[in-house]
KOLSE-167581 format. One record per atom (N, C-alpha, C, O, CB): x, y, z. Coordinates in steps of 0.02 Angstrom, whole numbers, plus 50000, padded with zeros to 5 digits. Glycine has a CB too. Layout:
N
XYZ;...
***
This chain:
388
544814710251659;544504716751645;543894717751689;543774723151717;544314717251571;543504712451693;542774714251720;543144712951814;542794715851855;541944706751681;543504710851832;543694711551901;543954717551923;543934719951979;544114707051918;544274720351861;544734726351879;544144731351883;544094733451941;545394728651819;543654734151841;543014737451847;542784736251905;542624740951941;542544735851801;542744730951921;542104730452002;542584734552056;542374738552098;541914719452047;543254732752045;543884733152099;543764741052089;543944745052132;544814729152076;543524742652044;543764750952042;543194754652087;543204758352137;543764754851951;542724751952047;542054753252067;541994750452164;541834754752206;541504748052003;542084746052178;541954743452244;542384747652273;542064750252319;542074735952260;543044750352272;543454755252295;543394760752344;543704762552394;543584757752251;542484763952290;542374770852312;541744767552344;541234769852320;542314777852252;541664764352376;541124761752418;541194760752489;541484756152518;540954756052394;540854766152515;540944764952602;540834758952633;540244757252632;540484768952643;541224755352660;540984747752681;540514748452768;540684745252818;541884741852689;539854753952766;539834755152834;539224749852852;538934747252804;539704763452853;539054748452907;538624742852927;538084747552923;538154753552933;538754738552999;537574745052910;536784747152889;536164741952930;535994736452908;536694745852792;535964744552979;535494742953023;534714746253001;534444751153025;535784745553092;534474741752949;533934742452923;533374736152918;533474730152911;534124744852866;532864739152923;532514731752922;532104728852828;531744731852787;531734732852995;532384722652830;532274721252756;531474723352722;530994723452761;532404712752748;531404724552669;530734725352653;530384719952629;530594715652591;530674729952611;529554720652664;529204715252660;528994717852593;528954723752576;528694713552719;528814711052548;528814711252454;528154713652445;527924713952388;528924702952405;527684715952514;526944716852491;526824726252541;526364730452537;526304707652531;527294726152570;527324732952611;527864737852618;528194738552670;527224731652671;528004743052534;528594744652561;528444753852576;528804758152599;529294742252502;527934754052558;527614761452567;527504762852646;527284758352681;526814762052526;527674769252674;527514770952737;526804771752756;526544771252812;527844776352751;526504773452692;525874772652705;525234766452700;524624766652705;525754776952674;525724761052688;525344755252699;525704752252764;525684746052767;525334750352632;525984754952808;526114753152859;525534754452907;525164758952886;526674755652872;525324751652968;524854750653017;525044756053040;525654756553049;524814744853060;524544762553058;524604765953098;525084767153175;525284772653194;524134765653096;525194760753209;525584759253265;526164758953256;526564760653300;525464754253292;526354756753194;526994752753168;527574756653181;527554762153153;526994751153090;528134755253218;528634760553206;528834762753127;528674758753083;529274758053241;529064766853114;529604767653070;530264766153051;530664770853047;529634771153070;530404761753041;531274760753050;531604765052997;531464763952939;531564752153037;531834767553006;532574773252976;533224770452974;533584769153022;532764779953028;533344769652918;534084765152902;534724769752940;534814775552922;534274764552801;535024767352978;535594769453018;536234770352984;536564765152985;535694764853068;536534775552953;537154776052934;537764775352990;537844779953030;537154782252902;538104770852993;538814773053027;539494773153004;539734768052979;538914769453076;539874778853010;540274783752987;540924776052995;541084774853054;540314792753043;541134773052959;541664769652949;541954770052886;541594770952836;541554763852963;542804769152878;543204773152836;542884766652784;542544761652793;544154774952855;543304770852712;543014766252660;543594761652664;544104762752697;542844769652581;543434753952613;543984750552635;543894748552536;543364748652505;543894743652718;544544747052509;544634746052450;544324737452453;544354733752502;545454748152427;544074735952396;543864729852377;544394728352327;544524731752277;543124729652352;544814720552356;545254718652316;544934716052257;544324716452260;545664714452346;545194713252195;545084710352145;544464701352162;543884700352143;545964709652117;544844697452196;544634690352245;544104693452261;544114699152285;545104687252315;543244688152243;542574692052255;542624687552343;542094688852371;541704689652182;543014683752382;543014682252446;542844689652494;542344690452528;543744678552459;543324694052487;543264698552539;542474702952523;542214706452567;544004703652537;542194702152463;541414706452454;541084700752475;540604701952512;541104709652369;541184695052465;540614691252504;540554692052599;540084693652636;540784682552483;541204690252611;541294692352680;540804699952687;540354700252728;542194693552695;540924704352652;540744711952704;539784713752658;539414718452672;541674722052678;539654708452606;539084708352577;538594704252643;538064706452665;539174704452498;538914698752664;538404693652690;538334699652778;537774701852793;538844682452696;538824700852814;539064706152867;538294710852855;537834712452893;539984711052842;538414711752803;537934718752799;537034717152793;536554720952795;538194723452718;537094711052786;536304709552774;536294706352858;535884708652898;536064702752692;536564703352869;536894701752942;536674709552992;536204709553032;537954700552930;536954713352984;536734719453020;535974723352993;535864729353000;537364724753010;535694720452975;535084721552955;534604719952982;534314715452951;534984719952912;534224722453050;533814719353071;532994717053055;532464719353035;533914721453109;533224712153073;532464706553071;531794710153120;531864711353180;532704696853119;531264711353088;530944713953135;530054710253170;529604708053134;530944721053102;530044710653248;529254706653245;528804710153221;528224708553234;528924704553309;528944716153179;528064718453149;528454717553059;528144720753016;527614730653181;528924714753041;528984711452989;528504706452967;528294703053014;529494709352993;528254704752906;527874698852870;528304693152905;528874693152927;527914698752775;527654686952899;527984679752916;528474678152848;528984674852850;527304672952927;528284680452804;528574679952712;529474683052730;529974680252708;527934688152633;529474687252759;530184691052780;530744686652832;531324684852824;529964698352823;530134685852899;530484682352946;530534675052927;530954673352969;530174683253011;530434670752901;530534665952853;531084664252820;531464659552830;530214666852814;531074669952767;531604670052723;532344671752766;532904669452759;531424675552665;532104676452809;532764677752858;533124671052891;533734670052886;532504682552925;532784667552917;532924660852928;533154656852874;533704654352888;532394657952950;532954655552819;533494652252778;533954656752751;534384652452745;533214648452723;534184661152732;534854665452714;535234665252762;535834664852753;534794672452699;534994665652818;535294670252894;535924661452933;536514660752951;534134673452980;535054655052925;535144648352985;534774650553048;534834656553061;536024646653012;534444647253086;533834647353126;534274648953206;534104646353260;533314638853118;534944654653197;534994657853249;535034664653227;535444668053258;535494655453288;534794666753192;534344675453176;533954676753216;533534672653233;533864676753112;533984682953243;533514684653282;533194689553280;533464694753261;533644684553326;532534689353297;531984695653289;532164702353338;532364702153396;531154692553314;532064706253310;532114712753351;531464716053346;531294718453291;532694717653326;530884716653427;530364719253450;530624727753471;530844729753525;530084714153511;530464732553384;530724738353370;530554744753424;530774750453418;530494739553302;530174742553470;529724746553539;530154743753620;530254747653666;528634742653539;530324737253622;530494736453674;531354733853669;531694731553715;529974732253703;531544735153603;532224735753577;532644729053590;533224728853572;532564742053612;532304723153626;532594716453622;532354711953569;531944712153524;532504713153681;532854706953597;532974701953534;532784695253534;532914692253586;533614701353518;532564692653495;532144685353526;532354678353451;532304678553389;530894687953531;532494675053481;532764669253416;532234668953369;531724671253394;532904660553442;532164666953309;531584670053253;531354663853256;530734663853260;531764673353170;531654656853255;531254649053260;530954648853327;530404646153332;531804641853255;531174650753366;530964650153445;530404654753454;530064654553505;531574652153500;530304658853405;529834665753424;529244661353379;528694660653404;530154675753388;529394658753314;528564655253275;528384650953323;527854651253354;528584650153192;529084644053334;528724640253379;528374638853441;527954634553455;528904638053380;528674644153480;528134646153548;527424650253522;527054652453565;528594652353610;527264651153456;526724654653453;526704661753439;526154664253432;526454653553504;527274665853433;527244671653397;527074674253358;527394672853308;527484672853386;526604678653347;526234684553300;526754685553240;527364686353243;526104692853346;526444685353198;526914688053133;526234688553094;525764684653097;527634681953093;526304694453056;525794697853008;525954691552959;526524689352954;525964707052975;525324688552919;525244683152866;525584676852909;526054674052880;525664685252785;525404674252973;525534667652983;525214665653004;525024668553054;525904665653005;524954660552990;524434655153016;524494648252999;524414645952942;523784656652995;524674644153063;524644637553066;523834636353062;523384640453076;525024634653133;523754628353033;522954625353025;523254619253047;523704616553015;522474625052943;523034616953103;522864608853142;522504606353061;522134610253031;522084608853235;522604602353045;522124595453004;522094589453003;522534587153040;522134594652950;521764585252977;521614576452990;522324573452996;522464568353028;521164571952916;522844578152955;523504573952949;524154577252982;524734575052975;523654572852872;523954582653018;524434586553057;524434590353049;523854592253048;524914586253063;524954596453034;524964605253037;524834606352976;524984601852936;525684609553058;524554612152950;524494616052869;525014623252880;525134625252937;523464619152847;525214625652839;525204632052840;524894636152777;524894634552717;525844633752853;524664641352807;523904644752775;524694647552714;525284649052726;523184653552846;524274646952651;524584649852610;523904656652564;523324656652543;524954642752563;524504661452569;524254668352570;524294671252513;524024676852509;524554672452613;524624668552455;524734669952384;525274674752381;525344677452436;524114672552347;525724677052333;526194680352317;526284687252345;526784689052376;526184680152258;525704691252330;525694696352348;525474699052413;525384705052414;525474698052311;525354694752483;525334692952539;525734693552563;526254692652531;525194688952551;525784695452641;526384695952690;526384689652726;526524689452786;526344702052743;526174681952676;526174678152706;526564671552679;527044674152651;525624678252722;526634665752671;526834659452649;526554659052572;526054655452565;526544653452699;526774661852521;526674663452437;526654656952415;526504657052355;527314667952395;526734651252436;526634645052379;526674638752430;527034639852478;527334644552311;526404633152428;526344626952451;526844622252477;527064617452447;526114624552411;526994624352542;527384620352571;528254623252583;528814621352598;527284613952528;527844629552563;528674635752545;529064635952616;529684635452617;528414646752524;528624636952687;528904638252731;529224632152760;529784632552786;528524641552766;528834625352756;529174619152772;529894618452757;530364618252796;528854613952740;529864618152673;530544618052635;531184620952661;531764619052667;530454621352577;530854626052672;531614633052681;531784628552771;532364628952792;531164647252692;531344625352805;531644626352862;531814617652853;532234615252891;531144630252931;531544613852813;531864608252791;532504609152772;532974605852793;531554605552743;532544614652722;533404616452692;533944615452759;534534614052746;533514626552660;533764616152813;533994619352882;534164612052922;534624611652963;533304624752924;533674606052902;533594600052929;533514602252996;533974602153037;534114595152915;532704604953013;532544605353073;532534600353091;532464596453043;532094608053089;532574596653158;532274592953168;531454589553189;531034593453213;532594592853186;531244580953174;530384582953145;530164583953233;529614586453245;529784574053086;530644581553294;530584582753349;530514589753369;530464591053429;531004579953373;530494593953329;530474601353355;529734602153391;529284598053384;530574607253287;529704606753423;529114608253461;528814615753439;529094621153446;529314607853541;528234614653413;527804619553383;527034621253432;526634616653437;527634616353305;526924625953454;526554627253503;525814629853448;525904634353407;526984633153561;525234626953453;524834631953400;524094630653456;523894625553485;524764628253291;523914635653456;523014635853465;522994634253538;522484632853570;522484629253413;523684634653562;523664629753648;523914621153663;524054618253715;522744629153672;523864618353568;524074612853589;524884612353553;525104616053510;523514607353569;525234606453586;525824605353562;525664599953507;525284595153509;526314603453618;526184602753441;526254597353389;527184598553373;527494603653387;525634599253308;527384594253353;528224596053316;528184596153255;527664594753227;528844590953326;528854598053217;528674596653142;528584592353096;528364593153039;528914598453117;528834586353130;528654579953097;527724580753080;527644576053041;528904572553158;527154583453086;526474585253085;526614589053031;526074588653002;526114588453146;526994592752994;526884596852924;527184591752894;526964589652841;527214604952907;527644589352918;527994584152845;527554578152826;527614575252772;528834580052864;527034576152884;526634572352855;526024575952828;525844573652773;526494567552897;525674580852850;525414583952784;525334585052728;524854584752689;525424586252778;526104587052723;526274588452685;526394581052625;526254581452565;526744592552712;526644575352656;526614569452608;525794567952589;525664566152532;526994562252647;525294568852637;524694566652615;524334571052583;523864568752551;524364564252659;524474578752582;523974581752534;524204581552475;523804582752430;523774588152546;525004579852453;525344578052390;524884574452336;524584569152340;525934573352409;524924578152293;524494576352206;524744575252149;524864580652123;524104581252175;524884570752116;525004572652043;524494575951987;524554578451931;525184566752016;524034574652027;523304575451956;522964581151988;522454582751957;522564567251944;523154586152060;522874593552063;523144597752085;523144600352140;522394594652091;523584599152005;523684605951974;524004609552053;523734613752090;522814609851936;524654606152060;525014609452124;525654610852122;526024607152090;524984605652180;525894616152153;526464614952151;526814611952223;526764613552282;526714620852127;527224606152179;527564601352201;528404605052222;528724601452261;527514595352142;528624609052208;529314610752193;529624610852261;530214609252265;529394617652152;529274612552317;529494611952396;529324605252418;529754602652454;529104617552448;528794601452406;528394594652434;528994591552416;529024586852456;527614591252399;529534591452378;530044587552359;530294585652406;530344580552441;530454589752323;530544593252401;531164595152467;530994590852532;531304586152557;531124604652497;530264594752555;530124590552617;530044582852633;530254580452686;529604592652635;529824580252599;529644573752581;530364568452565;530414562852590;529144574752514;530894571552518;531534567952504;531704570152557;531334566652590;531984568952444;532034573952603;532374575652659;532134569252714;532544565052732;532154583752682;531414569152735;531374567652809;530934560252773;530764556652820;530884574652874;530764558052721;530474554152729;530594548252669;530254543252657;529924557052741;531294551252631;531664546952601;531444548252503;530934550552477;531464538952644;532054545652473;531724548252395;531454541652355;531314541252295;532414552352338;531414537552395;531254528652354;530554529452408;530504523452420;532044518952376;530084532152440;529634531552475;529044530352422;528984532952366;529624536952522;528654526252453;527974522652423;527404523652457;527344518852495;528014515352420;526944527552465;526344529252499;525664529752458;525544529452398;526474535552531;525154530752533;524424534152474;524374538452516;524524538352575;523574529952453;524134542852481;524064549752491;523314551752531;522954547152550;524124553152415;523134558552541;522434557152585;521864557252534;521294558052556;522264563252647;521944556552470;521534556452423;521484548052391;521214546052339;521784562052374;521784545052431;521684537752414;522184533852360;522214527852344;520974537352385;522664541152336;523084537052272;523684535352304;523954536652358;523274541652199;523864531152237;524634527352255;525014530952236;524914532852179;524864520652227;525534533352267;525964536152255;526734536652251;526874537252310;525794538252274;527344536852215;528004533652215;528244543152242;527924548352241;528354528952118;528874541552261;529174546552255;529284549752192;529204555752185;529644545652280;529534544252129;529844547352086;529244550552058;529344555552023;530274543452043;528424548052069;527964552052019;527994559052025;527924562551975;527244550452026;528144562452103;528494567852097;528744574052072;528624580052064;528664566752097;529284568252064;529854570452017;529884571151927;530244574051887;530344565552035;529364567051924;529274567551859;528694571851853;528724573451794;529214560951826;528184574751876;527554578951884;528084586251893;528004591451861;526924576351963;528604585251941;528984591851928;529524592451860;529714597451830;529434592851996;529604588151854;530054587351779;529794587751724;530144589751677;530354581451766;529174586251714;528614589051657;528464594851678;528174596651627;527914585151648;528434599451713;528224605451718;528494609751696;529094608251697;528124606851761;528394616351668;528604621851659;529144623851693;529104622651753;528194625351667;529824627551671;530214630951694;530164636851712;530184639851766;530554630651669;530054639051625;530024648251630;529464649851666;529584655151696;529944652751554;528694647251681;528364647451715;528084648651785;527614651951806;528354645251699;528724643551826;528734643251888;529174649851918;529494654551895;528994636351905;528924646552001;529354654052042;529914655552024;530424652652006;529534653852115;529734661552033;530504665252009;531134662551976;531734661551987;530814667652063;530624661951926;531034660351863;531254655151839;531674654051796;531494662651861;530824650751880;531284641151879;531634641151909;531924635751915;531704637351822;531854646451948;532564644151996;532054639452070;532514637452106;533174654452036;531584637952092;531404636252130;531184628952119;531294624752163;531064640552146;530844626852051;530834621152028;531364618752029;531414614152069;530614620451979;531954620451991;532674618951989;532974617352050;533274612052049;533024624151963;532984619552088;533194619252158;532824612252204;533154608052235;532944627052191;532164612352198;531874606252214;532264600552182;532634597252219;531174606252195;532214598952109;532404595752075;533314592752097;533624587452096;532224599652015;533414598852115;534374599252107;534324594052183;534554588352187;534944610852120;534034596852228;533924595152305;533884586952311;534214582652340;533164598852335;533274587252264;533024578752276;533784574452241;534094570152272;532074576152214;533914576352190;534434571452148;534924571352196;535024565652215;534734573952070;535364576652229;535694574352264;535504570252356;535764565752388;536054579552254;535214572552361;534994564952433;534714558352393;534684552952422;534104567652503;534514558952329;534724551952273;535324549852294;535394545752340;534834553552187;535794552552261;536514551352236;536934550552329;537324546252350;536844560152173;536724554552353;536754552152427;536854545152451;537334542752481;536184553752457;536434543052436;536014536952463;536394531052403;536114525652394;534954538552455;536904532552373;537054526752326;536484527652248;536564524852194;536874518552379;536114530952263;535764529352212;536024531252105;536394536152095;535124533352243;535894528852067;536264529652009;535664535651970;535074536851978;536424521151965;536254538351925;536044542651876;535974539551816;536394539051772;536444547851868;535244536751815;534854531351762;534184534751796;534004537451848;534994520651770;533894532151717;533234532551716;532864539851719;532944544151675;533044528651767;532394540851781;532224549751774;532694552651829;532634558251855;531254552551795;533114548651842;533844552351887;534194555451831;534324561451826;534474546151931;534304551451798;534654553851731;534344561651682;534654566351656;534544546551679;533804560451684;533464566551659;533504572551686;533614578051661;532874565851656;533384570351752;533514575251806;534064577951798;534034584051794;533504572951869;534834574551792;535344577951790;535424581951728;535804586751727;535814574051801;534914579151656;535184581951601;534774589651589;535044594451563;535094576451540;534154589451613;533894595151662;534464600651698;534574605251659;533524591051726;534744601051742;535104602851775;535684605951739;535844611851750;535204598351811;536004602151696;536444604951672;536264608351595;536694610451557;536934600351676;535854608351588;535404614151535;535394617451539;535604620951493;534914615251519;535084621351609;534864626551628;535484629051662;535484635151667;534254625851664;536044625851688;536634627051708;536934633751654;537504636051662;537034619551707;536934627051545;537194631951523;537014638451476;537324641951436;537544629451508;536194638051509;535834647651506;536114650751557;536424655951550;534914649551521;536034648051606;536424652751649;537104656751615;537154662751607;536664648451711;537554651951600;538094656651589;537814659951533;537774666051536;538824653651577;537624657151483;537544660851415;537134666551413;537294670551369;537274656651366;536604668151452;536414673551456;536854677551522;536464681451549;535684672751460;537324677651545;537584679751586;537654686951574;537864687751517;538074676251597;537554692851606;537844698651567;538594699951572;538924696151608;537514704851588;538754702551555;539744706451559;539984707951635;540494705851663;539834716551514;539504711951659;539594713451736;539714707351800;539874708251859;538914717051752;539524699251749;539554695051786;538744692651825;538624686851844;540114697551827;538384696951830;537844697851863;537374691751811;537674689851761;537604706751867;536804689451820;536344684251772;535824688651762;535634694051784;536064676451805;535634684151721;535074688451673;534354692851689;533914689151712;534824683351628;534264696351685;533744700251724;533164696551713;532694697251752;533644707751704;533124691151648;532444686651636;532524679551629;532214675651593;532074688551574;533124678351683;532974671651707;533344668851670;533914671051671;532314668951708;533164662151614;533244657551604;533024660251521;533404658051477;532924652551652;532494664451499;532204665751460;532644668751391;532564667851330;531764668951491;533104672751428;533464674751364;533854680351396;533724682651451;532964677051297;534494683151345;534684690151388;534064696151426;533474697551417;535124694851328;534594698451471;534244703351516;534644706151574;534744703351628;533654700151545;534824711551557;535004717351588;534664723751603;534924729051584;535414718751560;534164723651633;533854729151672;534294730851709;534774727551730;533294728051709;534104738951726;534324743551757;534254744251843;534664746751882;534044748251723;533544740951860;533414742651918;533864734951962;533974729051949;532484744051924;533984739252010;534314734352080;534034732052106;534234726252111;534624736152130;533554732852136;533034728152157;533004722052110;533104716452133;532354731752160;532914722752065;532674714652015;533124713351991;533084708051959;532144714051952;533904717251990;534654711451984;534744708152060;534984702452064;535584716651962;534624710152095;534624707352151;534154701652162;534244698552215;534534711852191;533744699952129;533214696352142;533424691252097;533504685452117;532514699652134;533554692952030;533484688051963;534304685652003;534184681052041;533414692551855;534854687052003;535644685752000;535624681752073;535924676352071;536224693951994;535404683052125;535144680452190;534894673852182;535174668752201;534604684652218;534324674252150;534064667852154;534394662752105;534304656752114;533344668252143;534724664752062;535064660952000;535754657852046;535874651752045;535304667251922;536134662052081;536594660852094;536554654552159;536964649952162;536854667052101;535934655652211;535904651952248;535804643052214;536104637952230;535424655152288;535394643852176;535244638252129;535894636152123;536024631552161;534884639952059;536384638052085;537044635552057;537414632952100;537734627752095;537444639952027;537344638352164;537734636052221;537824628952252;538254626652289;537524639352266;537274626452224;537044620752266;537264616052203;537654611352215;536144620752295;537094616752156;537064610352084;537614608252039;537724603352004;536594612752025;538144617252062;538784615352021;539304611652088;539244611352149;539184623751978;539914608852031;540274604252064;540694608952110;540544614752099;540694599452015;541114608352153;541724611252174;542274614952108;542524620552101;542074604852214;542304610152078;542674613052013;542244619351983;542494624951989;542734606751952;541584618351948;541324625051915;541144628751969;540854633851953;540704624451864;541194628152014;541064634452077;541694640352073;541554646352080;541104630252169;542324638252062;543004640152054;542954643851995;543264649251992;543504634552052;542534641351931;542774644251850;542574651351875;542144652651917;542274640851764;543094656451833;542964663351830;542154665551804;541924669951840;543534666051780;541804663951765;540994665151758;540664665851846;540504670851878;540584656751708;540664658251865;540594659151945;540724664251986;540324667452021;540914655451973;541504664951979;541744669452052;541534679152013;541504684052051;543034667652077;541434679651950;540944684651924;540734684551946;540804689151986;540644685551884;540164680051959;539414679751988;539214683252070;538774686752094;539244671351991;539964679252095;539694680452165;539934686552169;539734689752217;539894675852225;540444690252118;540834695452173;540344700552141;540334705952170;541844697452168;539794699952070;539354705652060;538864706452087;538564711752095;539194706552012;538654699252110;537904700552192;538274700752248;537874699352293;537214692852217;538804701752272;539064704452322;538984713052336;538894716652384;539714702152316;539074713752262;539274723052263;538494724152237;538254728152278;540094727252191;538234723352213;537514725752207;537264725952284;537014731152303;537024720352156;537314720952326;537104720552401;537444727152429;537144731252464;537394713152444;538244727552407;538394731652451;538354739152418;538704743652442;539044729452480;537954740252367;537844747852333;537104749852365;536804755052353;537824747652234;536854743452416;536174746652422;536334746752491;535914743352520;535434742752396;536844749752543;537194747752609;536684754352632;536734760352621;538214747852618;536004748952680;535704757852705;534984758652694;534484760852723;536064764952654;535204754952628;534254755452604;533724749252586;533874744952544;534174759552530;533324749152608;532914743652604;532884740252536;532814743652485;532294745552624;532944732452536;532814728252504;532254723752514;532074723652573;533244726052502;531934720052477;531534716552482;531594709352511;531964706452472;531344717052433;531384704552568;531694702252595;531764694552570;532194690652592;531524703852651;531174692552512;531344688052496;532014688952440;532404684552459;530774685052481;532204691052405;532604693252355;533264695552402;533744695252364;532214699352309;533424697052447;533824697352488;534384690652524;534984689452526;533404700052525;533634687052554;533904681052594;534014677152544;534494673252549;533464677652648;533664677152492;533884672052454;534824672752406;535304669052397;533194671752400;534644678852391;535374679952390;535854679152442;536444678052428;535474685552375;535684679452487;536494679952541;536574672052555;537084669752581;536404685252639;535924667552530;535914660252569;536364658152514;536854655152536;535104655352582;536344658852438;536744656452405;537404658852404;537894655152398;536524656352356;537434665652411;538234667852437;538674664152496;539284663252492;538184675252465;538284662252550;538544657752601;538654650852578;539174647552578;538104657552658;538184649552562;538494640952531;538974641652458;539344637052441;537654634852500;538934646752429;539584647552373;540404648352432;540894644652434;539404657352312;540264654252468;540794654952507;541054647952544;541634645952537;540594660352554;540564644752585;540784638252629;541284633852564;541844631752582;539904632752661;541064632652491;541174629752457;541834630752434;542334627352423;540774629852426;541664636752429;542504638952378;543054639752428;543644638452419;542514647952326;542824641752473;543334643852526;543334640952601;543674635852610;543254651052532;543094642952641;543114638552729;542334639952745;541954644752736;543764643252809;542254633052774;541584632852821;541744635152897;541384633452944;541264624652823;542244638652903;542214643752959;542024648452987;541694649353039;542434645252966;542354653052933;542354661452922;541764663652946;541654667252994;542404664352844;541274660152891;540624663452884;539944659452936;539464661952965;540464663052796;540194652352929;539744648852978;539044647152940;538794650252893;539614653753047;538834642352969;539084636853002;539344635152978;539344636652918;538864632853022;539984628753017;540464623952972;540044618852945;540374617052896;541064620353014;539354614252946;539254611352916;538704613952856;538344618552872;539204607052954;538654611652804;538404613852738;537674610552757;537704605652795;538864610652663;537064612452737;536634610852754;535914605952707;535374603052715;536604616352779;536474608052655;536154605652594;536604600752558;537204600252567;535984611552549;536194596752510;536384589352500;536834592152425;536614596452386;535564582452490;537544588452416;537904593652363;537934586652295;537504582352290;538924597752400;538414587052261;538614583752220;539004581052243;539434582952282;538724585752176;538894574352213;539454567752232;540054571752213;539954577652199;539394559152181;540704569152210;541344570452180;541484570452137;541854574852115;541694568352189;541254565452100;541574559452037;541064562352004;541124560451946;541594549452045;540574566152008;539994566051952;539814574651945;539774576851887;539204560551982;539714579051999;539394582751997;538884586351963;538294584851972;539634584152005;539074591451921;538314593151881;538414587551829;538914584151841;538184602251839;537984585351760;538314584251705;538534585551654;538104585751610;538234582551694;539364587151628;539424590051593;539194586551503;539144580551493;540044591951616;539104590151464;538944587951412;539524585351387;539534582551332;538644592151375;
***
């Protein structure tokens, strides 16, 4: 029933490509634009409508296409061009809206490129990035921009150009391990990411504050923390959390102890997800918190986006397949494609299409959509989420 509705509904929907540039989450008024700034005007083009079968495969295909034809822009926020990079993979490219070319968006930070809210800081322990708070056109939380391009497994050999001198990124990931705290009041939920990725999840250090530090304290400083609290909605804690356990489970490691918690974590919040699920397939407009079905598109797009990317990553191959799931993706597919034209907000955007791509690679071919390799650390076989 609820497929045949979307099918009806997706039907009368022009599938035309929309060459718009995403909206930055702190500038969407023309009049808080810089006097200089072009205007970008969302581009309609006249292509026939095409029926959306029942299978949410073909809306992911012409959902992800369409954010895909959306250009990335250099008088965009660093917060935008960022996020474009993890939804997109670090061959997105910037479009300079005055001289109408196109420039790779990793290649454009790391030679030193201007982006409104970016700023690298040289320090005692290597690179910082200036964090600008939420409502900023800049890096909203601690270690946010590392993460997303950790998700990516830059490499730490990359070459980052700042102030005139050369550093690579291996200089934020150690930063990033030494300004790491359990005892000031931080969020840890990306330091995970970065830190389990490039510098292992059994790692033993002191920090630049003199303490000893385990990996797992971590994990447990993020595992005591607040859900409903954190970014957007716990799906970002969750995601850290989901991230680290599997390059655990990677590595041979067992689901005992606060591995174990971790997983029983995981599959908790797994089953709010469905349970607050609405009918439309879409997730809950308040997260984790309880039902919620708001009206506005913008914040199903945001709340169902970020929920879904989360899942993408934590459920097995098997619950990726259950009908709740392929709901999921084929109703943030068509919400993407009911806004074909008009600006979205760009973190709430990329983050949706990044989990639509790794749902798609999953359920279906790491071809189609690209890349063929998955970039993120998944569930063993034999174990995946845990079911109760």
């Amino acid at each position: 029933m609820f497929a045949s509705r979307l099918a009806s509904l997706g039907a009368s929907l022009a599938l035309f490509c929309a060459a718009c540039a995403p909206v930055d989450h702190s500038a969407t008024k023309d009049e808080d634009k810089p006097k200089d700034e072009p205007i970008v005007v969302a581009e309609k083009l006249d292509v026939a409508p095409k029926p959306l079968p029942k299978d949410p495969r073909y809306r992911i295909e012409a959902a992800v296409q369409n954010v895909r034809d959306r250009d990335l822009l250099t008088t965009n926020g660093f917060w935008t061009v960022f996020h474009g990079i993890l939804g997109l993979g670090p061959s997105v490219k910037l479009l300079d809206p005055v001289t109408r070319k196109k420039v790779n968006a990793v290649d454009y930070i790391c030679n030193g490129g201007k982006l409104d809210g970016l700023r690298f800081i040289p320090t005692e322990w290597g690179l910082d990035v200036e964090t600008t708070g939420p409502t900023a056109r800049g890096q909203g939380h601690q270690d946010y921009f590392i993460a997303e391009m950790a998700v990516w497994d830059m490499a730490p050999t990359r070459k980052f150009r700042v102030y005139g001198k050369e550093y690579t990124f291996a200089d934020f990931v150690n930063h990033t391990k030494m300004r790491a705290s359990v005892t000031k009041n931080q969020e840890l939920s990306w330091a995970i990411v970065v830190i389990g990725r490039y510098l292992g999840t059994d790692l033993e250090w002191t920090n630049g504050l003199d303490e000893n530090l385990r990996f797992e304290d971590m994990v447990r400083y993020e595992l005591d923390a607040s859900i409903s609290e954190a970014a957007c909605g716990g799906t970002h804690r969750l995601g850290g959390l989901t991230f680290v356990y599997h390059l655990h489970r990677e590595k041979g490691g067992k689901t005992e102890g606060i591995w174990k918690e971790v997983a029983d974590k995981i599959a908790t919040y797994r089953d709010l997800a469905k349970k607050y699920q609405n009918a439309d397939g879409s997730f809950s407009t308040d997260f984790f918190n309880g039902p919620g079905n708001a009206d506005d598109k913008q914040r199903r797009i945001y709340t169902t986006g970020h929920t879904l990317e989360w899942l993408a990553v934590a459920l097995s191959d098997a619950e990726l397949k259950e009908q709740w799931m392929q709901d999921a993706a084929s109703a943030l597919s068509l919400m993407i494609l009911e806004l074909q034209g008009q600006p979205i907000e760009g973190g709430s955007l990329y983050h949706a299409v990044h989990g639509l791509l790794v749902y798609y690679a999953r359920v279906y071919d790491r071809e189609t959509l690209g890349p063929p390799e998955l970039h993120v650390p998944l569930p063993p076989k034999e174990t995946a989420s845990q079911k109760p």
